[in-house]
Backbone atoms as SQL, in Angstrom:
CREATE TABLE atoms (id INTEGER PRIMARY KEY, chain TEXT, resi INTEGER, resn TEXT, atom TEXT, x REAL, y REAL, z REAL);
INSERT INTO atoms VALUES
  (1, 'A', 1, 'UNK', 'N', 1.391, 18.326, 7.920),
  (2, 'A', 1, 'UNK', 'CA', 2.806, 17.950, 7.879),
  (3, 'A', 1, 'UNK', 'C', 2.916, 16.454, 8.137),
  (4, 'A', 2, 'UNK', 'N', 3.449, 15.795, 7.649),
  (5, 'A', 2, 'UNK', 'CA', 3.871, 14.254, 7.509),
  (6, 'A', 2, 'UNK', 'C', 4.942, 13.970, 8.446),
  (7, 'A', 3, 'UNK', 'N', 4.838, 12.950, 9.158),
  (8, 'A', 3, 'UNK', 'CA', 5.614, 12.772, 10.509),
  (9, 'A', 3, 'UNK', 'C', 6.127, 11.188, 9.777),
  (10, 'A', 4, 'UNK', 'N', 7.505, 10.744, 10.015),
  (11, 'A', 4, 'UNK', 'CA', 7.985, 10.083, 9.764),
  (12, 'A', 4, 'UNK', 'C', 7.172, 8.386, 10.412),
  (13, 'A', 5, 'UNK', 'N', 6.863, 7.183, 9.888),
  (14, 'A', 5, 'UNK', 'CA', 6.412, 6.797, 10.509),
  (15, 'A', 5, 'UNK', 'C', 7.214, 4.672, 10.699),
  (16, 'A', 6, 'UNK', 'N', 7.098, 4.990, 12.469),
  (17, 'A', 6, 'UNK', 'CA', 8.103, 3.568, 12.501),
  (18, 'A', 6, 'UNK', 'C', 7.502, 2.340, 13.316),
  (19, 'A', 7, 'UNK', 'N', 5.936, 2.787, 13.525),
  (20, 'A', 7, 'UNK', 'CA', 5.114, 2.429, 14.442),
  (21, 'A', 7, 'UNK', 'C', 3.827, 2.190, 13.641),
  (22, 'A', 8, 'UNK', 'N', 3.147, 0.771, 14.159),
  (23, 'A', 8, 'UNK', 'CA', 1.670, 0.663, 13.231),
  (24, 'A', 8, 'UNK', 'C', 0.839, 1.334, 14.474),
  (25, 'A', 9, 'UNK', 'N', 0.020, 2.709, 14.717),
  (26, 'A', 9, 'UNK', 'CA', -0.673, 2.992, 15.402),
  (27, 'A', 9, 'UNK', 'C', -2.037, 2.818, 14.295),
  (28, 'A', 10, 'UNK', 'N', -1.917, 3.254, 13.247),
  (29, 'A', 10, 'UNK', 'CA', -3.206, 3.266, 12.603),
  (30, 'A', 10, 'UNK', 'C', -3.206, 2.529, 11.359),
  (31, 'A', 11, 'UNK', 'N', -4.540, 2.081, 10.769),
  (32, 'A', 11, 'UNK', 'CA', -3.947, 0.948, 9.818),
  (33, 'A', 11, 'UNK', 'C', -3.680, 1.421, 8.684),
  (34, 'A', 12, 'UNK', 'N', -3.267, 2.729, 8.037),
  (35, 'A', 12, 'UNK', 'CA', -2.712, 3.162, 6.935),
  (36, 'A', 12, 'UNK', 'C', -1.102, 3.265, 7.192),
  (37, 'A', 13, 'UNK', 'N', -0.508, 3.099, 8.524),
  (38, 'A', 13, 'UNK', 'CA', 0.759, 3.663, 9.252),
  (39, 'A', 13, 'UNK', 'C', 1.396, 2.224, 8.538),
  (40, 'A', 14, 'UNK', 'N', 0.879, 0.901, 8.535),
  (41, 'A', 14, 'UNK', 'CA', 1.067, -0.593, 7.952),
  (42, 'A', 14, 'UNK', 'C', 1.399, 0.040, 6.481),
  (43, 'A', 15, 'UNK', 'N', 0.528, 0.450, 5.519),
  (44, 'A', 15, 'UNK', 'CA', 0.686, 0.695, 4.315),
  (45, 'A', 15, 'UNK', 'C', 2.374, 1.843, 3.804),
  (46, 'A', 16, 'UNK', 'N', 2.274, 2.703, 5.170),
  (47, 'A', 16, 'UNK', 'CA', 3.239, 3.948, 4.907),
  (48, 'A', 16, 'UNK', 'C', 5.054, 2.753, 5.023),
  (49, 'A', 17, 'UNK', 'N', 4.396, 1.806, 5.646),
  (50, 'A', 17, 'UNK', 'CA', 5.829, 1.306, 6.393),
  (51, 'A', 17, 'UNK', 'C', 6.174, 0.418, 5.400),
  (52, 'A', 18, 'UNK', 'N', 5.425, -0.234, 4.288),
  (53, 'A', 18, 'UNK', 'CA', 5.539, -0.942, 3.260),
  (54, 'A', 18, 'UNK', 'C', 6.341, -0.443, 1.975),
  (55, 'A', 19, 'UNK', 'N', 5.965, 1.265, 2.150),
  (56, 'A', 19, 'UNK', 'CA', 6.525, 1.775, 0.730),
  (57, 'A', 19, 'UNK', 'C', 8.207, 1.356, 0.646),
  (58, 'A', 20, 'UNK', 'N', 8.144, 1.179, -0.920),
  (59, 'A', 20, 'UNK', 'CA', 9.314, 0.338, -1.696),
  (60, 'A', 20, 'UNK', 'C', 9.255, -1.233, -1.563),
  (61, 'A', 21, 'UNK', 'N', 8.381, -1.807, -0.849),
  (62, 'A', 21, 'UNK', 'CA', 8.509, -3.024, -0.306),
  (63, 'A', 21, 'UNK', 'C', 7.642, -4.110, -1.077),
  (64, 'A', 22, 'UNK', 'N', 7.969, -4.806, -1.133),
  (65, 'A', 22, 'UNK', 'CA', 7.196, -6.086, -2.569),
  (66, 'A', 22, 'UNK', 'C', 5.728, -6.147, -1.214),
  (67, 'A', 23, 'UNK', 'N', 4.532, -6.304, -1.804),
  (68, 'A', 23, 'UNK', 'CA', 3.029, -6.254, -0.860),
  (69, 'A', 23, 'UNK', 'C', 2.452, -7.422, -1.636),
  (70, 'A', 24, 'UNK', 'N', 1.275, -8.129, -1.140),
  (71, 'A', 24, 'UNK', 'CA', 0.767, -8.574, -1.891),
  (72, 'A', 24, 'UNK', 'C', -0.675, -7.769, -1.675),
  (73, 'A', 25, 'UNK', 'N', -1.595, -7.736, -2.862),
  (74, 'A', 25, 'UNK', 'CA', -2.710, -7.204, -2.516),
  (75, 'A', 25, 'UNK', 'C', -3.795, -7.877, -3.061),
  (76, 'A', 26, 'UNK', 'N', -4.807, -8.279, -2.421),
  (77, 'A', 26, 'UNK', 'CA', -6.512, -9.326, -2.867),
  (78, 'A', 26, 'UNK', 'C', -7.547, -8.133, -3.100),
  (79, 'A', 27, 'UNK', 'N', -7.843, -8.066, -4.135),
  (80, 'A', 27, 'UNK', 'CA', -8.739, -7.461, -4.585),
  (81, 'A', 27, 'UNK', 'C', -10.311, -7.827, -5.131),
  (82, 'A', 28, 'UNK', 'N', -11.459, -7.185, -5.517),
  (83, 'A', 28, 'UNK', 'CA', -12.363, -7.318, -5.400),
  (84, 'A', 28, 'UNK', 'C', -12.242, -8.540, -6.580),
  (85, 'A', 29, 'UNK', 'N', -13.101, -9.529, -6.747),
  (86, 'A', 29, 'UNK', 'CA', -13.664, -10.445, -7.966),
  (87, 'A', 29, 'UNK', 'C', -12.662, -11.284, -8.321),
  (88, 'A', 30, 'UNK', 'N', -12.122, -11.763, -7.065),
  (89, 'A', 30, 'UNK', 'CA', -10.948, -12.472, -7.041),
  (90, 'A', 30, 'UNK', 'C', -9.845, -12.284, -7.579),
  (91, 'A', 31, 'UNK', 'N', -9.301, -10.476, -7.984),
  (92, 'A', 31, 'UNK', 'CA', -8.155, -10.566, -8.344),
  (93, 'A', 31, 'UNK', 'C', -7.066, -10.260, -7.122),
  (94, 'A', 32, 'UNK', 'N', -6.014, -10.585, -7.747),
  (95, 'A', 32, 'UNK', 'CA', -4.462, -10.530, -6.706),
  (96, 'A', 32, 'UNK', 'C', -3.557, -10.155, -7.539),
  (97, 'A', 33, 'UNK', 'N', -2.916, -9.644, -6.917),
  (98, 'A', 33, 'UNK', 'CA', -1.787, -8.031, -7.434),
  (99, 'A', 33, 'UNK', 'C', -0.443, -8.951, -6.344),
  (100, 'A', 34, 'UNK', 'N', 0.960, -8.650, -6.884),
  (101, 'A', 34, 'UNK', 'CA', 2.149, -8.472, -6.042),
  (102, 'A', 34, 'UNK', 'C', 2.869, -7.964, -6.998),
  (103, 'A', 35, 'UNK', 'N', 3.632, -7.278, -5.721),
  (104, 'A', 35, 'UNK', 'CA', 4.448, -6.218, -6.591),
  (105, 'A', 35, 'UNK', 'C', 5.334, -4.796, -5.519),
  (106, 'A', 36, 'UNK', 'N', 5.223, -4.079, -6.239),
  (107, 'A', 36, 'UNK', 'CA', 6.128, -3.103, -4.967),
  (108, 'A', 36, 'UNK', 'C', 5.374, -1.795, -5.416),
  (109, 'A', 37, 'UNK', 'N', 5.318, -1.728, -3.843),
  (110, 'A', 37, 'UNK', 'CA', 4.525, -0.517, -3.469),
  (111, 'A', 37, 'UNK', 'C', 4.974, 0.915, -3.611),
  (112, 'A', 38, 'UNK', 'N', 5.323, 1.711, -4.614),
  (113, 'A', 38, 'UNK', 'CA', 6.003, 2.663, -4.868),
  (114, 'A', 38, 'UNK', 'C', 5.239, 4.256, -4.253),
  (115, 'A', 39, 'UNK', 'N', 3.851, 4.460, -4.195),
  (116, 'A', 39, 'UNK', 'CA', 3.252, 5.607, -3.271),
  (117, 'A', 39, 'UNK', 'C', 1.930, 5.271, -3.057),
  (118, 'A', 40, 'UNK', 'N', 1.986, 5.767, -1.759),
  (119, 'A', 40, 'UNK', 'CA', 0.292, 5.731, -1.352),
  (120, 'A', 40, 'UNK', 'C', -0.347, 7.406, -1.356),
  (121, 'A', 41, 'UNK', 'N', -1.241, 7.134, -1.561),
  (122, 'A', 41, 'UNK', 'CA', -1.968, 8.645, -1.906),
  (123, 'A', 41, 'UNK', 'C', -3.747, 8.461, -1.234),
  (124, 'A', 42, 'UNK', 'N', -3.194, 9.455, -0.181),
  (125, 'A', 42, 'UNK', 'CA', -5.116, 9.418, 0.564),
  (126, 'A', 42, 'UNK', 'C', -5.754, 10.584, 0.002),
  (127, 'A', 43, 'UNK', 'N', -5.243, 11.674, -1.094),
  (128, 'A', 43, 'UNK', 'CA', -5.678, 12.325, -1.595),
  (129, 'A', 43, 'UNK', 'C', -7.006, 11.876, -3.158),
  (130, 'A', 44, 'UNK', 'N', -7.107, 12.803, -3.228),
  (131, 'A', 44, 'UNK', 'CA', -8.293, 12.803, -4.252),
  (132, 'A', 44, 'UNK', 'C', -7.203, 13.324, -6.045),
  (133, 'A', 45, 'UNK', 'N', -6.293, 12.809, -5.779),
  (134, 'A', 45, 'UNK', 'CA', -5.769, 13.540, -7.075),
  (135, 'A', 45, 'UNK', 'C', -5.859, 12.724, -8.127),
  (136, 'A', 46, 'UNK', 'N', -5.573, 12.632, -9.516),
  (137, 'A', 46, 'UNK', 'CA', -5.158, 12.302, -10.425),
  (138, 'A', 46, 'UNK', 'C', -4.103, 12.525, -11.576),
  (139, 'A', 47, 'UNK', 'N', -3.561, 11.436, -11.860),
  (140, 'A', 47, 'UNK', 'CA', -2.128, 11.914, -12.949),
  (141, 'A', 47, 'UNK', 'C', -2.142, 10.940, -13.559),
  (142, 'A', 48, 'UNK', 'N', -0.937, 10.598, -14.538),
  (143, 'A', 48, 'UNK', 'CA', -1.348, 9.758, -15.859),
  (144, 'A', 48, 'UNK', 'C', 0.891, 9.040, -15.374),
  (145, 'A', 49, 'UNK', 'N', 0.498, 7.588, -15.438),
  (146, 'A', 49, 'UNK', 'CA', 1.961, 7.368, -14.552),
  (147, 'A', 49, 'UNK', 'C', 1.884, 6.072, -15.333),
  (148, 'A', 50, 'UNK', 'N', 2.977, 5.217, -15.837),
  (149, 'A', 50, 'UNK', 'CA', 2.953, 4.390, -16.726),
  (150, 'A', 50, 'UNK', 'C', 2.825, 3.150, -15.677),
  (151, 'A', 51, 'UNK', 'N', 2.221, 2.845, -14.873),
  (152, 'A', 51, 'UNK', 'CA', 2.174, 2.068, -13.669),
  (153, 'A', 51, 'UNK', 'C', 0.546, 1.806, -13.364),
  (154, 'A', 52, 'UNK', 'N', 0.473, 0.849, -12.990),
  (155, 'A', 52, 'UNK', 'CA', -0.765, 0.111, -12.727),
  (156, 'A', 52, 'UNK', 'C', -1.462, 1.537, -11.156),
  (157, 'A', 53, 'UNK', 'N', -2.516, 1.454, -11.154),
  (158, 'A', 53, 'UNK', 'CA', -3.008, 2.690, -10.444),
  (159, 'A', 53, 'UNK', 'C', -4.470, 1.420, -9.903),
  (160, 'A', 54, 'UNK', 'N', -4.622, 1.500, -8.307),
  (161, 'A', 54, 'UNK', 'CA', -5.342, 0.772, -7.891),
  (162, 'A', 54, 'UNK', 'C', -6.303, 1.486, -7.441),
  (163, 'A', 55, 'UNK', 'N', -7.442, 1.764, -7.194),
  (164, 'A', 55, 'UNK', 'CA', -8.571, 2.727, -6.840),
  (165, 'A', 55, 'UNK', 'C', -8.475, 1.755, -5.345),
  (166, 'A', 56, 'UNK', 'N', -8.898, 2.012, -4.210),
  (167, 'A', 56, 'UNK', 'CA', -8.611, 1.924, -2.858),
  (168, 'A', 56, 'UNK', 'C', -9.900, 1.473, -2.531),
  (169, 'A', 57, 'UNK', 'N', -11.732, 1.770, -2.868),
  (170, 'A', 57, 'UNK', 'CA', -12.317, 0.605, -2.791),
  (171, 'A', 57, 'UNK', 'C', -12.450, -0.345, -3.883),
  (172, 'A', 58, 'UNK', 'N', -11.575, -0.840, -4.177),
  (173, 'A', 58, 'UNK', 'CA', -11.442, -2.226, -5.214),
  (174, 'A', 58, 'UNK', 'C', -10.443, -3.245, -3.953),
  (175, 'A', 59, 'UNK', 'N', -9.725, -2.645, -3.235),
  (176, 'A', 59, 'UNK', 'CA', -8.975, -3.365, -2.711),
  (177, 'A', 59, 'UNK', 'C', -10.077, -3.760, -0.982),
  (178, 'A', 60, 'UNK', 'N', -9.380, -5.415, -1.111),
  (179, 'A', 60, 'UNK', 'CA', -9.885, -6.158, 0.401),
  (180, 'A', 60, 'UNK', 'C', -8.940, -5.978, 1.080),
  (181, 'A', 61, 'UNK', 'N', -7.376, -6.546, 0.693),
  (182, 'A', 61, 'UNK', 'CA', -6.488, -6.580, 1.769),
  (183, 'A', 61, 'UNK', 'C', -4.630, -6.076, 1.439),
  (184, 'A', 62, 'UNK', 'N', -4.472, -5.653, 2.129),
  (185, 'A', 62, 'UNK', 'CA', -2.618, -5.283, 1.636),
  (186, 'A', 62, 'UNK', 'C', -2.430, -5.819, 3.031),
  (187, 'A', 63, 'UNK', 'N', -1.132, -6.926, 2.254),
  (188, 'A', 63, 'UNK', 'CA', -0.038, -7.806, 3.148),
  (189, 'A', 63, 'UNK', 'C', 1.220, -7.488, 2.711),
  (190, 'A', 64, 'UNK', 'N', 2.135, -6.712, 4.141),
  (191, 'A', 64, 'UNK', 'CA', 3.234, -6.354, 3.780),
  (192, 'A', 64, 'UNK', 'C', 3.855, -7.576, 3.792),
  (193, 'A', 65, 'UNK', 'N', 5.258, -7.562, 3.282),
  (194, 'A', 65, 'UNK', 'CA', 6.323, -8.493, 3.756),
  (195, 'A', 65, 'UNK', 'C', 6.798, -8.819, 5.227),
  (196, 'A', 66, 'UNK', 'N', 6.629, -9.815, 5.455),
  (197, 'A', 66, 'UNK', 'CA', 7.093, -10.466, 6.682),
  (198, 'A', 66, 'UNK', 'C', 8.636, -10.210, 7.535),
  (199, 'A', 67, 'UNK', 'N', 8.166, -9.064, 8.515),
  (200, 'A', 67, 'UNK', 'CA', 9.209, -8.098, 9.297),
  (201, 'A', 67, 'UNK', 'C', 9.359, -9.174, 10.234),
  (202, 'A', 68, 'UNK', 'N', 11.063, -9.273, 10.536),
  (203, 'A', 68, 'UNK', 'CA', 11.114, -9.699, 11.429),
  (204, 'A', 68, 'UNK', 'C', 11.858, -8.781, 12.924),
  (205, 'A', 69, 'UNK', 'N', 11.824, -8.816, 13.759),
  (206, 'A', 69, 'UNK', 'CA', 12.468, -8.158, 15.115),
  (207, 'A', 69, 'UNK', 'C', 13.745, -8.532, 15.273),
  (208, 'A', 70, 'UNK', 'N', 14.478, -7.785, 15.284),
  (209, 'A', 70, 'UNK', 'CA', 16.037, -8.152, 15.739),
  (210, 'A', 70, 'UNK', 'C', 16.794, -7.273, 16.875);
């Protein structure tokens, strides 16, 4: 069951808190991606989605947008 998440305890909890949110992402062989993060998937599935699809070891780093505290 999926628990709502509003807290970075773990470093995928960073990725969950990003969805809808413009990310930038550095990827292997010097490429770089920005754009908006529409689902993360720790599953093993596959589907056919007219959207760029990132395989998860190709990626070095995801940088959310800059939260500020109020």
């Amino acid at each position: 069951q999926s628990r709502p998440v509003t807290t970075v305890e773990e470093p995928l909890d960073l990725v969950r808190l990003s969805l809808d949110e413009r990310i930038y992402v550095k990827m292997r062989n010097d490429r770089e991606l920005r754009g908006r993060l529409h689902v993360s998937n720790s599953l093993n599935t596959k589907r056919i989605i007219p959207m760029l699809f990132v395989r998860g070891d190709g990626v070095i780093l995801v940088s959310p947008p800059t939260r500020t505290g109020t």
